[in-house]
C-alpha positions as CSV (number, residue, x, y, z in Angstrom):
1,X,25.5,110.5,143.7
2,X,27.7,109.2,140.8
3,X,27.9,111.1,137.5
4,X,28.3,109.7,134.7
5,X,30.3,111.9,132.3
6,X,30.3,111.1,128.8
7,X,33.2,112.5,126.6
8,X,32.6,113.1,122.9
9,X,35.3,112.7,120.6
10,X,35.0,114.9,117.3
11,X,37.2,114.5,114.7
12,X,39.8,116.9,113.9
13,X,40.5,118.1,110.4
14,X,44.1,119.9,109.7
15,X,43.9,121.6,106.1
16,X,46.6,123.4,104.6
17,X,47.0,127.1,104.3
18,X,47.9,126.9,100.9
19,X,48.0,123.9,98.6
20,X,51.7,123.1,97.1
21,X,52.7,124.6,94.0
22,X,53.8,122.1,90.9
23,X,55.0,123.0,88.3
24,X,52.9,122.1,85.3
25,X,54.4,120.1,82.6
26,X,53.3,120.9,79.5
27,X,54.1,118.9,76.6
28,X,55.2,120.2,73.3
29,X,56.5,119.7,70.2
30,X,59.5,122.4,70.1
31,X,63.2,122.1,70.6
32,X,65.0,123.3,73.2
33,X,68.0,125.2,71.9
34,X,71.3,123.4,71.4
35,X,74.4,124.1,74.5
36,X,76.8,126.6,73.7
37,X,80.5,127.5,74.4
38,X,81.9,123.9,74.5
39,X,84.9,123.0,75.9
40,X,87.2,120.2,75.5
41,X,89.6,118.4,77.9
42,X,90.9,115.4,76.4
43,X,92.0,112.6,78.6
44,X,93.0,108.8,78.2
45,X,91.0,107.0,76.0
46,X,88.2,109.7,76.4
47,X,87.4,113.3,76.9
48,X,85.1,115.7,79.6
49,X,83.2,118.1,77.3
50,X,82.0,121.2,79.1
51,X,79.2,123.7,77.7
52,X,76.6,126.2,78.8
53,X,73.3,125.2,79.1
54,X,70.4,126.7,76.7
55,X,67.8,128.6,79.5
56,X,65.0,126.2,78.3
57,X,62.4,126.0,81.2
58,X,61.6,122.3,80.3
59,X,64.9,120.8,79.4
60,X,65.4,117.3,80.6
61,X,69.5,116.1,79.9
62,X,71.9,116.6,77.6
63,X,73.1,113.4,75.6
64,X,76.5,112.8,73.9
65,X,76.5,110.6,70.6
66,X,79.5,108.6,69.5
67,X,80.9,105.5,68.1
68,X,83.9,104.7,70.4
69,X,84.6,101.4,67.9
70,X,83.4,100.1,64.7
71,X,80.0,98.9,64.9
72,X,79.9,100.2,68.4
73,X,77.5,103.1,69.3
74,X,77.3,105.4,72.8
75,X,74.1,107.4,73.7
76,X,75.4,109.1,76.9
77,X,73.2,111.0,79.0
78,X,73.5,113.6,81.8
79,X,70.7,115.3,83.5
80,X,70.1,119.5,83.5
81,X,71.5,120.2,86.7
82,X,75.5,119.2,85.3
83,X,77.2,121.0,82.9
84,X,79.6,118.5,81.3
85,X,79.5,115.2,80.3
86,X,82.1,112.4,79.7
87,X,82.9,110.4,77.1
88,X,84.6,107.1,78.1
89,X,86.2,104.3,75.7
90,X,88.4,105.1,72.9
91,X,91.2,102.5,72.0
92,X,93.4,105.2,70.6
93,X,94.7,108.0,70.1
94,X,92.8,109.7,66.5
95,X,90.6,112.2,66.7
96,X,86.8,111.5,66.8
97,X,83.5,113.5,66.9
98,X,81.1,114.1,69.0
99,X,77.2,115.2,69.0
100,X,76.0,116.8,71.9
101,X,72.2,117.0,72.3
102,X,69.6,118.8,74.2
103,X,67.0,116.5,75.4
104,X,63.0,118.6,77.1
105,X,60.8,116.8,78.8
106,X,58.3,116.0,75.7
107,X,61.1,114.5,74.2
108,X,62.3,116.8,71.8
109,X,65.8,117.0,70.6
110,X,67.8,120.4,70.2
111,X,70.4,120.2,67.0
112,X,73.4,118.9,67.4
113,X,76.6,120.5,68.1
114,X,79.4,118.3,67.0
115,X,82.5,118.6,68.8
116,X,86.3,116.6,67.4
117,X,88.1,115.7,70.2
118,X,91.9,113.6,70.6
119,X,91.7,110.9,73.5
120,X,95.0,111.0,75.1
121,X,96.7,107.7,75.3
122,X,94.2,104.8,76.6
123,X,95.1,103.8,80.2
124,X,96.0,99.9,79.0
125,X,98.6,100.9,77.1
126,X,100.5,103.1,80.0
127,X,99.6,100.2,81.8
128,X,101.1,97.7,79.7
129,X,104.5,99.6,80.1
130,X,104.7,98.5,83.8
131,X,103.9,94.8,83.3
132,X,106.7,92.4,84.8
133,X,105.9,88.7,84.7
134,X,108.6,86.2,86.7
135,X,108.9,82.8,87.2
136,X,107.1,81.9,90.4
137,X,106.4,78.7,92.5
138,X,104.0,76.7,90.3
139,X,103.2,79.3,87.7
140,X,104.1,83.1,86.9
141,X,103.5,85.7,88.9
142,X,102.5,89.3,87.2
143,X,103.1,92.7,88.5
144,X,102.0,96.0,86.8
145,X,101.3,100.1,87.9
146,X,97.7,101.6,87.7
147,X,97.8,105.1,89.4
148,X,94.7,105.9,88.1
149,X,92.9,103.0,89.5
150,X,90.8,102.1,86.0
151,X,88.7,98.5,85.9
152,X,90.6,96.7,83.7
153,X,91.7,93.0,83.6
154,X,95.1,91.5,82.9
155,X,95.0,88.2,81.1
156,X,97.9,85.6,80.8
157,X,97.8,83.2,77.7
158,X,100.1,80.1,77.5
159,X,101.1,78.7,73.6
160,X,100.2,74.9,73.4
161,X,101.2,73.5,69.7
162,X,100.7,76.5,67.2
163,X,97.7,78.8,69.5
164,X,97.8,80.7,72.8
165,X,95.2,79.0,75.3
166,X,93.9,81.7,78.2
167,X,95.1,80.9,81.1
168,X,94.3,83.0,83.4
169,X,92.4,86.9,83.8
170,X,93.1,89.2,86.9
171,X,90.3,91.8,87.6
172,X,91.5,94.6,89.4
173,X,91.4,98.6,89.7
174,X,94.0,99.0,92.8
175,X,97.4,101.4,92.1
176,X,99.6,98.4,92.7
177,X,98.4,94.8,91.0
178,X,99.9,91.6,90.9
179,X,99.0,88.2,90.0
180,X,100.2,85.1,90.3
181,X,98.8,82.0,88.1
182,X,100.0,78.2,89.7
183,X,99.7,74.7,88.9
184,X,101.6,74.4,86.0
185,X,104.9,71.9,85.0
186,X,108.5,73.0,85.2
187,X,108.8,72.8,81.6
188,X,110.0,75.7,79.7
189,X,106.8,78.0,77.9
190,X,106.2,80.1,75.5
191,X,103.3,83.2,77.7
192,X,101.1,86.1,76.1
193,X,100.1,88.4,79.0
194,X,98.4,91.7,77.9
195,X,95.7,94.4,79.7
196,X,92.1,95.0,78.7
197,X,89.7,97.4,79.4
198,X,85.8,97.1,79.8
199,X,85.3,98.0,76.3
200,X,87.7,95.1,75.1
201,X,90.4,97.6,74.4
202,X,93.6,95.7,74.5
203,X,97.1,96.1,75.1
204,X,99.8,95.3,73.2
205,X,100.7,91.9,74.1
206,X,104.1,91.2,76.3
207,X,105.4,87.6,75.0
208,X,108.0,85.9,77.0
209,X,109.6,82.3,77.8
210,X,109.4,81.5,81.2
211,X,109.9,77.9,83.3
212,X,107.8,77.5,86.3
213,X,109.5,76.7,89.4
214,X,109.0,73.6,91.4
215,X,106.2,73.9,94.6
216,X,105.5,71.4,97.0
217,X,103.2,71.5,100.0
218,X,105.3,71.1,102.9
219,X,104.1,67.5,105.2
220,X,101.7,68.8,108.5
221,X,103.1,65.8,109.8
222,X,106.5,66.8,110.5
223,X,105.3,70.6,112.2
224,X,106.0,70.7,115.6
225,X,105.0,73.6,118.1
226,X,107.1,75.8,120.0
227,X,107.1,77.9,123.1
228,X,109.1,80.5,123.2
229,X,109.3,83.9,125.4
230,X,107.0,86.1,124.7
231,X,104.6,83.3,122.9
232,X,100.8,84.0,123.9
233,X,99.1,80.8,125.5
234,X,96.3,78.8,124.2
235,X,92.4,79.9,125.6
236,X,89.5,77.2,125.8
237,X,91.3,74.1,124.6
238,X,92.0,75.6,121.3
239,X,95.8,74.6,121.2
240,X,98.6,75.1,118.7
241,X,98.9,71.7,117.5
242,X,95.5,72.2,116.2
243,X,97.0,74.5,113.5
244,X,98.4,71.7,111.7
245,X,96.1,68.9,112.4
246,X,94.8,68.6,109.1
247,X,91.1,70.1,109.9
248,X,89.3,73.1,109.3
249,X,87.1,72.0,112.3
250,X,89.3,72.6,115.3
251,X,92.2,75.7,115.7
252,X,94.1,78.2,117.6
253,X,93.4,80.5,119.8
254,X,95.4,83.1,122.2
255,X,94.0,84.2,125.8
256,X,94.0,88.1,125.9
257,X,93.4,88.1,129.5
258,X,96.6,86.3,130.3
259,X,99.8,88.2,129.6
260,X,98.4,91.5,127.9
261,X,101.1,91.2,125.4
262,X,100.3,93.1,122.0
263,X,101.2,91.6,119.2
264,X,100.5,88.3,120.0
265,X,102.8,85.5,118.9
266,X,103.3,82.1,117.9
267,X,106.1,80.0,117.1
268,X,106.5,76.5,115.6
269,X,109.1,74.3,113.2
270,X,108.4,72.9,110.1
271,X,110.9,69.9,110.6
272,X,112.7,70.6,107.4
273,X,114.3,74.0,105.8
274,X,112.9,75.2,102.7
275,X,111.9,78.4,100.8
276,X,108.4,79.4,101.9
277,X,106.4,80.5,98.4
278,X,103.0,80.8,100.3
279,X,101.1,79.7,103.2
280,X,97.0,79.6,103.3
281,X,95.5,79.9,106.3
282,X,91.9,79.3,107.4
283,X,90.1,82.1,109.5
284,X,87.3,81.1,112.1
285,X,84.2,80.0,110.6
286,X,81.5,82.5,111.8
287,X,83.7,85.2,113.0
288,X,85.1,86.3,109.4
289,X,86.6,89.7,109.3
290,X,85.5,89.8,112.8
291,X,86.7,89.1,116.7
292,X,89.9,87.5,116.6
293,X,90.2,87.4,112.8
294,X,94.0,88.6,111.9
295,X,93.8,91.7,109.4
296,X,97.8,92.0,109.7
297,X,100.5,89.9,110.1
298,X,104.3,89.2,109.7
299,X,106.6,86.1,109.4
300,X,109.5,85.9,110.5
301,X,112.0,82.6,110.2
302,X,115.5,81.3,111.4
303,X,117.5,78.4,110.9
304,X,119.8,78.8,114.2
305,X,118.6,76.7,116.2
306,X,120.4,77.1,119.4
307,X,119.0,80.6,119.4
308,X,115.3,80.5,118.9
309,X,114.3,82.9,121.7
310,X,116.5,85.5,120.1
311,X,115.0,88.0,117.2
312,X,117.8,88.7,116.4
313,X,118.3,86.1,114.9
314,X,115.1,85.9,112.9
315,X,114.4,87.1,109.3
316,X,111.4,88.9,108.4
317,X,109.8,86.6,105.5
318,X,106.7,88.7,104.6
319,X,104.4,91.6,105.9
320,X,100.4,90.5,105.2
321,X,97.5,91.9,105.5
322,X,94.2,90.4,104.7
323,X,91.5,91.7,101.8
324,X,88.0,91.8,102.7
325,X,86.6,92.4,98.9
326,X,83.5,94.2,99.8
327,X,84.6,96.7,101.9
328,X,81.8,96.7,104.2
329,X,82.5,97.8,108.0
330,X,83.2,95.6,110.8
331,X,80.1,93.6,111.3
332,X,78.4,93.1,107.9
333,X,80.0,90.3,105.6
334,X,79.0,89.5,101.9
335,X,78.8,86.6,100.1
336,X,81.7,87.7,98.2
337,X,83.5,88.2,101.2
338,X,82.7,84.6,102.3
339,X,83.5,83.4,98.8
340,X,87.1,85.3,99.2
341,X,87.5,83.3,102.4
342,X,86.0,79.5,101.8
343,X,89.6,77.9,100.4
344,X,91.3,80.1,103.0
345,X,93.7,82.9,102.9
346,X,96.5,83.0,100.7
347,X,99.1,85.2,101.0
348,X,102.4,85.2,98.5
349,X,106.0,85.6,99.7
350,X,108.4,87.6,98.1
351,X,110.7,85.1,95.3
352,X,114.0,86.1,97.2
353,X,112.7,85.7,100.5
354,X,115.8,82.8,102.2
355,X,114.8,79.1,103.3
356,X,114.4,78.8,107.0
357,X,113.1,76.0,108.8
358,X,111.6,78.0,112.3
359,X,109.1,80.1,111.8
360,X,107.5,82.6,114.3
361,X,104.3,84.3,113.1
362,X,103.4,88.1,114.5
363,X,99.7,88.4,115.1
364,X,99.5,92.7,114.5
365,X,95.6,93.9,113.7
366,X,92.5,92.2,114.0
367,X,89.7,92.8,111.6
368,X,87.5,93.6,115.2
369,X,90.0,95.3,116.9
370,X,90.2,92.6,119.6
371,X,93.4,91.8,121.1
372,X,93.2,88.3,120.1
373,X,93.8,85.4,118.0
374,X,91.7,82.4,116.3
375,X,93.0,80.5,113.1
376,X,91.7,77.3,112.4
377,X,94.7,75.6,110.1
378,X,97.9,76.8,108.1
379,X,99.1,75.4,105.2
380,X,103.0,75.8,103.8
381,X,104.1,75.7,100.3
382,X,107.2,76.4,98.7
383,X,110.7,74.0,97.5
384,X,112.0,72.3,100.5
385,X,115.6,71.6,100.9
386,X,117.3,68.4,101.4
């Protein structure tokens, strides 16, 4: 006989042991008490004050009052689990005062403690004392020392009639900066280059006459490949006349299955001799800072001719290696990264580095790690010799 069996399903109902504990905020109207046993350590353009904390149940954050300029206030909080706070700003080197203030959770404000401290010297103006500016190709090129790695931008003004007209601004916060500002007139001028901070603190400025020297792009045209020993081959049609073709659309690219050779190189003449200033190149559309996209490279140039297979006989021009701005890992790309890359790469060459005319480029890093190649077009500038 068949059963029929019939299974009930009854809900099952988990309840905790023991209900959380919250705190309970209760809202007042009395003070917490005001920190003790503050300490100073001044540093550039600023100070780190630390103090004990009042043992206030409901305190909230301590808050640091200050005018770091004329007309400009700071309210700087930090919460109740740190026990310093830093003040930031300062254009000098005078001393200043400081109100440090207990904050609770119902809002109320402990008195103040004020505190004088001395900035030590704002980070622009040490910076300042590094800055070189040069005659470059085209323009000026900048250099300057920040160890300390502060945000802070570097501006370079040019005097037309009787004012200064910007020019220029570099944003940066690495240890070694440099800048180079192009497409200006070999005529002798009259520059203003000086450093700023977030909170417009400025430098001093450095003034200085400078001529621009003449840049050309060198003519695609006249480019001819090479194929020397130890030169890698070309994979899928993507050959090395393409690098200088004139389009973005069609390029380079290197078999790694073929010889096995790391780095991978290639070779080709510019048709003329001439003093290399800086070359652009254009990465693989799609594959940026990925795949065969070169991370680091080195140029290396001759002008003996009967000897091209020899390194010996070869210079090295420049050592490169690529920026990806966002810092993201292999694999994720931001629009600023894309931005970085849309007019190609440019990378400068050092101003005393000798005309050649034959030029073999070292392929050494990819940004994927692949031991490949793909560039899609190069582009030379520089003065070419007659």
């Amino acid at each position: 006989m068949k059963k029929n069996i019939f299974i009930i399903l009854l809900p099952v109902v988990f309840f905790a042991c023991q209900a959380e504990e919250r705190p309970e905020i209760i809202m007042d109207n009395i003070p917490p008490a005001s920190v003790t046993d503050v300490q100073v350590r001044n540093t550039p353009g600023g100070a780190v004050l630390k103090y004990q904390l009042p043992d206030d149940e409901d305190l909230l954050y301590v808050k640091a009052l200050y005018s770091w300029k004329e007309g400009h206030q700071a309210d700087v909080k930090t919460s109740m689990y740190n026990d310093s706070i830093v003040i930031e700003g300062f254009g000098d080197e005078d001393e200043h005062e400081v109100q440090l203030v207990a904050v609770d959770r119902s809002k109320n404000e402990s008195a103040p403690v004020q505190v004088t401290i001395k900035p030590l010297e704002p980070l622009v103006f040490a910076i300042r004392k590094t800055l070189k500016v040069y005659s470059d190709f085209g323009g000026v090129h900048l250099y300057w020392e920040n160890p300390d790695r502060a945000n802070i931008s570097v501006i370079i003004e040019k005097k037309d009639l009787d004012e200064y007209i910007p020019v220029e601004t570099f944003y940066s916060s690495v240890v070694a900066g440099e800048g180079v500002s192009r497409g200006m007139d070999t005529i002798s001028c009259d520059f203003r280059v000086y450093v700023q901070d977030r909170w417009e603190n400025q430098s001093a400025p450095l003034d200085t006459i400078l001529t621009p020297l003449f840049e050309a792009k060198f003519d695609r045209t006249k480019f001819q490949a090479m194929y020397l020993d130890g030169d890698e081959p070309s994979a899928w049609g993507w050959v090395l006349p393409n690098l200088f073709d004139g389009s973005t659309g069609s390029g380079f690219h290197t078999d790694p299955g073929t010889t096995g050779n790391w780095p991978h190189v290639f070779s080709f003449d510019m048709g003329v001799k001439g003093k290399i200033s800086r070359i652009i190149l254009w990465p693989r559309s799609g594959y940026y800072y990925f795949h065969g996209h070169v991370k680091h490279f080195d140029l290396w140039g001759t002008n003996d001719a009967g000897n091209l297979n020899d390194w010996n006989s070869y210079v090295k021009l420049v050592d490169c290696v690529g920026i990806k701005p966002s810092g993201l890992p292999v694999g994720s790309v931001s629009d600023e990264d894309r931005e970085h890359l849309a007019g190609g790469e440019e990378f400068v060459f050092p101003i005393d580095a000798p005309p050649v005319r034959y030029l073999r480029y070292r392929a050494l890093e990819t940004w994927g790690g692949d031991h490949l190649l793909h560039i899609m077009e190069i582009e030379v500038y520089g003065s070419i010799e007659q």
